[in-house]
N, C-alpha and C positions, 0 to 999 in steps of 0.2 A: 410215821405214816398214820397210825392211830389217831395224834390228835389234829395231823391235818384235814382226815377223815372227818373228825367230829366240830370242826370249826368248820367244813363245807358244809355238814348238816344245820348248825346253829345259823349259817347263815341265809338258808336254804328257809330256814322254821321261820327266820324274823322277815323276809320277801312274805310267804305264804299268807302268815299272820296279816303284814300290812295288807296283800292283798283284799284278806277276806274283810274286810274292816270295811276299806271300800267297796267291796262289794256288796258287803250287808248298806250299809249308805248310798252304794247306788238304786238298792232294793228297798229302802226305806220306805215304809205304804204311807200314805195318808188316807188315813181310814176314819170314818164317819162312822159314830156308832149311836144310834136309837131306839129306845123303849117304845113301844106303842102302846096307846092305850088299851088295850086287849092284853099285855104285856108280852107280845112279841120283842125280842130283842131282833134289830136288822143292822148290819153291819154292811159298809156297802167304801170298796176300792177300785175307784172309775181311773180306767187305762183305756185310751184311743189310739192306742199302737193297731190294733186287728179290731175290724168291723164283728168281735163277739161278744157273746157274754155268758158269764159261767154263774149256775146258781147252785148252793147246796140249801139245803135246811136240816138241820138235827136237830133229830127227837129224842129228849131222855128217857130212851125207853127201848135199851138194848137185852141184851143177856140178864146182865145185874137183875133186873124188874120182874121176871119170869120165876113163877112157882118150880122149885127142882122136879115134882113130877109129871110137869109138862115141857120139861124142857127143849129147847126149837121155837118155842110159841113166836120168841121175839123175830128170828129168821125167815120164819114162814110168813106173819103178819110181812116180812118187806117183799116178799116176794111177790104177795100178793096185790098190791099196793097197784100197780100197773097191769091185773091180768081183769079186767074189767070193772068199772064204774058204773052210776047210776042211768048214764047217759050214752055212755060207748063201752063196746065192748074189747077187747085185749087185741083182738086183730086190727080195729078201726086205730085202736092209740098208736099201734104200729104201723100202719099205713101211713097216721098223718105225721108222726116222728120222721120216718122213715121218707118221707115227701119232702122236707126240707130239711132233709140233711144234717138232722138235730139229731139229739140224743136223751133220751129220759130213763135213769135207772131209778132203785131201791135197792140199799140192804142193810143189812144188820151187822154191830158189831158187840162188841164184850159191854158197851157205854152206853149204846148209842140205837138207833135207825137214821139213816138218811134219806134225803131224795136228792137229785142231781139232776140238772139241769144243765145241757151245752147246745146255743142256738145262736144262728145269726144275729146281726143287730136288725135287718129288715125284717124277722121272722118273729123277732121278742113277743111282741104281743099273744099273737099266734101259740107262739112255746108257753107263757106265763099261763095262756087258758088250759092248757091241758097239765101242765104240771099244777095246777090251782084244782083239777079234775080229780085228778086220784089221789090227793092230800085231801081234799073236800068229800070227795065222793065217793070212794072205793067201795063196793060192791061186795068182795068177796062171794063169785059166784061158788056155790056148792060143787059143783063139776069142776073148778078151777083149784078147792082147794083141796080136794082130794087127789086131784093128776100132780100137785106141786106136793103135796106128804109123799106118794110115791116112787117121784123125781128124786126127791133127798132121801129114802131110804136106798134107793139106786144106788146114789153115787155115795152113801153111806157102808154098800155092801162092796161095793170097786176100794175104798178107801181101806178095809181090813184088810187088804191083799198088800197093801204099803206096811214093810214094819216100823218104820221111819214116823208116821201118823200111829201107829199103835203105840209106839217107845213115848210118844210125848200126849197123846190122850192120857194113857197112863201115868205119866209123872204128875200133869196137871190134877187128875181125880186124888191122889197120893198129897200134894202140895196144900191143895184146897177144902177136902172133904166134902161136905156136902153146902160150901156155898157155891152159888150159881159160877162160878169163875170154873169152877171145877168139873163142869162138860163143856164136850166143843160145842162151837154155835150149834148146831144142826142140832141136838139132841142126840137120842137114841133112837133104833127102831121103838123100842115098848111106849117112851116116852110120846115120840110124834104118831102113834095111834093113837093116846089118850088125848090129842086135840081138837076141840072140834069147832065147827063154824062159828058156835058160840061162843067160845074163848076167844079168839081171834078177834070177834066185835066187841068183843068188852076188851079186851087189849088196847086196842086200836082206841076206843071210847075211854080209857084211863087215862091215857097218856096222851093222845095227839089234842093236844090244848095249845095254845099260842105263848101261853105263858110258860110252856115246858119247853120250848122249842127255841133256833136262834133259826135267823136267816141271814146266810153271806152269799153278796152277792160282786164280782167283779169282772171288769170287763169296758166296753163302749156303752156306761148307761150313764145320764147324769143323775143327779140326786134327783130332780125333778121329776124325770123319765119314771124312775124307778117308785117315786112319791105315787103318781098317779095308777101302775102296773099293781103295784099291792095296794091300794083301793078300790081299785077295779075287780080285782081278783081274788085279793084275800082277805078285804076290809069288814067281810063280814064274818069273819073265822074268830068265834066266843069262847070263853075262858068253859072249862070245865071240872068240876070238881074230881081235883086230884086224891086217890086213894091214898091211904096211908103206907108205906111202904117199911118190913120190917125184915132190916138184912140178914143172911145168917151170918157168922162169925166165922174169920178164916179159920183156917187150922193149920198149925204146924206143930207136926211130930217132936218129940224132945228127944229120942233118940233116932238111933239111923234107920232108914229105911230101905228093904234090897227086895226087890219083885224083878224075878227072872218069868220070863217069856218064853218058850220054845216052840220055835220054828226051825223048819229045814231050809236055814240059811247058812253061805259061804261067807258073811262078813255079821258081826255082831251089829247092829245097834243101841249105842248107849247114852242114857241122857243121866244127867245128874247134876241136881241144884237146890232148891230151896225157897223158900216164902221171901218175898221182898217188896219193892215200896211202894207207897202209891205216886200218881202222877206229879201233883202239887208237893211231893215233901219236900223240905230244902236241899234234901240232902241229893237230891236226882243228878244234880250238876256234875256233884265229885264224882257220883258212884258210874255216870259214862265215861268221866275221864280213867276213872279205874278201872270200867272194864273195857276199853279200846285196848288199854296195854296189857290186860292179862290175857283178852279173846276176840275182843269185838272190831279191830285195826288190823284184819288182813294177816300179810304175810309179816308183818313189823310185832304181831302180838306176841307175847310169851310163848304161849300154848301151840301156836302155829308152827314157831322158831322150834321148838322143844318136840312136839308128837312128832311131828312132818321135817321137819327140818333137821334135828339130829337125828331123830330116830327110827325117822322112814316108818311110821308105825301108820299112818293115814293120810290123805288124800286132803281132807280139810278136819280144821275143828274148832266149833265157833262159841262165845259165850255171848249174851245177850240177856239185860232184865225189859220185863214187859212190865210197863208202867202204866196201871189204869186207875179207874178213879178210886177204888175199894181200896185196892190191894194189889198186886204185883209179884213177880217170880224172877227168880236168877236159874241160867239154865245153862249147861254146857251140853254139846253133841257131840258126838263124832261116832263115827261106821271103821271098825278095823277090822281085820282076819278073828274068828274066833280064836282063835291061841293066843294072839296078841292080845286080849283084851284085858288082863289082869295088868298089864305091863302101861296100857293103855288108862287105865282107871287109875292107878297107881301114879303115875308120871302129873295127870291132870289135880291127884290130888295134894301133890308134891308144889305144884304153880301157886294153888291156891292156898298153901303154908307160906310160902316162898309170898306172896301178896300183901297175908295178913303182917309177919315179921320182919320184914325188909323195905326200909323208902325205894320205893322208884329213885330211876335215874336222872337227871337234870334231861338228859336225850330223851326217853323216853315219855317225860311230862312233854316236854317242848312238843314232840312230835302230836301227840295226843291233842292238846289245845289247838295246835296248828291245822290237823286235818277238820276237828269240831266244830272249831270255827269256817274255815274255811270252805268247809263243803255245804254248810248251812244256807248261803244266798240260792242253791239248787233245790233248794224250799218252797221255793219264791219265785223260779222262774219261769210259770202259764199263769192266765188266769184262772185255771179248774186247779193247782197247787194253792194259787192264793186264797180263791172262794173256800177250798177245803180247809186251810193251815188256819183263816181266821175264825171261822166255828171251832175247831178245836182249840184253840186260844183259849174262847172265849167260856166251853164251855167247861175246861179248867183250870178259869181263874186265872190266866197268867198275863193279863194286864195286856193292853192294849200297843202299850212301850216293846212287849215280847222281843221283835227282830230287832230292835235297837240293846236292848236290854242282854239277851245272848250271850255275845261275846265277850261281854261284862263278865257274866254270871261262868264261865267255862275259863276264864284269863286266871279271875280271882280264885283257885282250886289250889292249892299247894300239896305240895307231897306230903305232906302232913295230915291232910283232908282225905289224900288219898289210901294213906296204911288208915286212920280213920276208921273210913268206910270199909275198908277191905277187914278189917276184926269185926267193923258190926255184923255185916250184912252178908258176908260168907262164911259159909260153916264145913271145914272140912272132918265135921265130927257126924255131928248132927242132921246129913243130909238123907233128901231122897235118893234112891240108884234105882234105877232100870235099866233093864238087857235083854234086849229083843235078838234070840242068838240059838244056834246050836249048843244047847248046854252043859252034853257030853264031852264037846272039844272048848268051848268056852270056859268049863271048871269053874267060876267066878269062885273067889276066895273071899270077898267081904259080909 
């Protein structure tokens, strides 16, 4: 029975696989990619399925960029971005947004700022001028950028009431130290009062330069269309002299680290993980394939099967690295009964022995490449996926080839690659712990 079970799945993984092959090949972009002399990079994947068009732009000039004791600046700078211009004000942008049925955001992430762009094709022009508006001309009205500090300390003070967002603020500050990786986007309260109008325009004046920036655009535009839309709009967008930027240095603790939390809670929360890679390493490939099957693959993962699935100990429990351009983190969660939680920490640190010392199983890899690959073409399929997936491409180096390239890169991982990475890059010595818990009934014993 067992190994007719296991030749259904083999054969199960070799369908999926060929599936996804084709359908990364049905998703195959032809993507056009251009330097401009202002040294805009514009990337541009023209689809006449839908009369639309999706634009993103990123700016290098996320979290990373931001002095630690202003942190937020980068967040608030996107906020601000669409809450009045030199020429219209935040209610006018949104009226004439809002008039044809488009869309214009900003925001901020750990790498990055963006702007977004989703507008009809008869409307483009239209859309290109006001997103060209507050890329060009943002305002940063005084009154605007004080209701928006207030806004985010708001939902900054709603968010401490989550222990779930405390358990992982905290691990991050623990993992990172004092490089900017190590608050959340928003800052702090103390932080986002030390910002002021002035910061903000000199931010915005550091960074948003043409040569810092990429532009992906895809959709119903031709090259032409779109030649003409950024001459018109943004042809006159000049280089500026880029500050020098000087990172701080991650940090990772050399021995363990345990910060317990108390709150008057009926379920612990606990995170625990560790420093890990950046986006471009080589090694990123293995290390999804190894962590699908110890946390990051559902109800099929180890830690799934094992907390929840033997041992009735929680509801979910997921592991996950966050890969950005610096630096990177390995993280496991999971929320159990405080009583259970020694049993809970204990068992999760048991998977990640069990990772480092034992090959995966022939089933186990299969499945993992199979789902990786496979769920990959769902990448790819809008244009605001594509305009987004090719700026981030492009703005970590991963080659143009990328969606072709993939399934390559995730086929070629062997179990070999994967105990590998599971000795480098997981530490069940040397790790962070946090426990956001009744402490009393929690006892944590590490």
């Amino acid at each position: 029975m067992k190994s007719e079970k296991f030749r259904g799945f083999i054969l199960i993984s070799v369908l999926l696989t060929i599936f996804s092959l084709l359908c990364v090949n049905a998703f195959a972009l032809d993507v056009k990619r251009t330097v401009l002399p202002n040294g805009l990079t514009v990337l541009q994947s023209e689809n006449q399925n839908l009369p639309i068009v999706m634009v993103t732009l990123l700016v290098k000039a996320g979290q990373l960029y931001e002095p630690s004791e202003k942190a937020g600046l980068a967040n608030i700078t996107s906020k601000l971005l669409a809450e009045g211009t030199k020429t219209r004000t935040s209610q006018a942008i949104s009226e004439e947004i809002d008039f044809m049925g488009a869309s214009l955001d900003s925001s901020a992430a750990s790498d990055f700022i963006t702007i977004t762009l989703s507008v009809l094709k008869k409307d483009v022009d239209k859309g290109f001028e006001l997103f060209s508006d507050i890329l060009l001309n943002p305002g940063f009205p005084k009154t605007e950028v004080e209701r928006i500090k207030e806004l985010i300390k708001g939902i900054m003070r709603q968010r401490e009431e989550d222990p779930a967002f405390v358990a992982g603020r905290t691990f991050r500050k623990e993992v990172f130290g004092e490089h900017p990786y190590g608050m959340v986007l928003e800052g702090a309260a103390e932080t986002i009062d030390l910002i002021k109008r002035e910061d903000i325009v000199k931010f915005y004046s550091d960074f948003f330069s043409p040569d810092n920036s990429i532009l992906s655009v895809s959709g119903d535009l031709s090259r032409e269309e779109l030649e003409l839309l950024i001459n018109k709009y943004i042809g006159g967008w000049k280089k500026s002299g880029m500050p020098e930027i000087k990172l701080s240095k991650t940090y990772e603790s050399k021995t363990r680290k345990v910060i317990k939390i108390e709150r008057d809670l009926t379920q612990a929360n606990i995170v625990l993980g560790n420093l890990g890679i950046s986006r471009d390493h080589p090694d990123f490939y293995a290390v999804s394939v190894m962590n699908y099957i110890l946390g990051g693959g559902g109800f099929s993962s180890r830690l799934m099967q094992s907390v929840r699935g033997e041992k009735g100990l929680a509801y979910d429990v997921h592991s996950f690295f966050a890969a950005q351009k610096d630096a990177g983190y390995f993280q496991i969660g999971v929320q159990t009964k405080n009583e259970s939680a020694n049993v809970a920490i204990n068992d999760i640190i048991t998977q990640i022995n069990r990772m480092r010392n034992e090959e995966v199983s022939d089933e186990e890899l299969s499945e993992a490449k199979a789902y990786l690959t496979g769920s990959f073409p769902r990448r790819l399929d809008t244009n605001r996926k594509i305009a987004d997936f090719l700026a981030s491409v492009e703005f970590y180096k991963l080659g143009m080839d990328y969606v072709e390239k993939y399934p390559e890169f995730i086929n070629e991982v062997t179990k070999e690659d994967v105990q590998r990475v599971a000795m480098k890059y997981l530490d069940a010595e040397k790790f962070v712990l946090v426990v956001v818990a009744d402490q009393n009934k929690a006892m944590i014993k590490y």
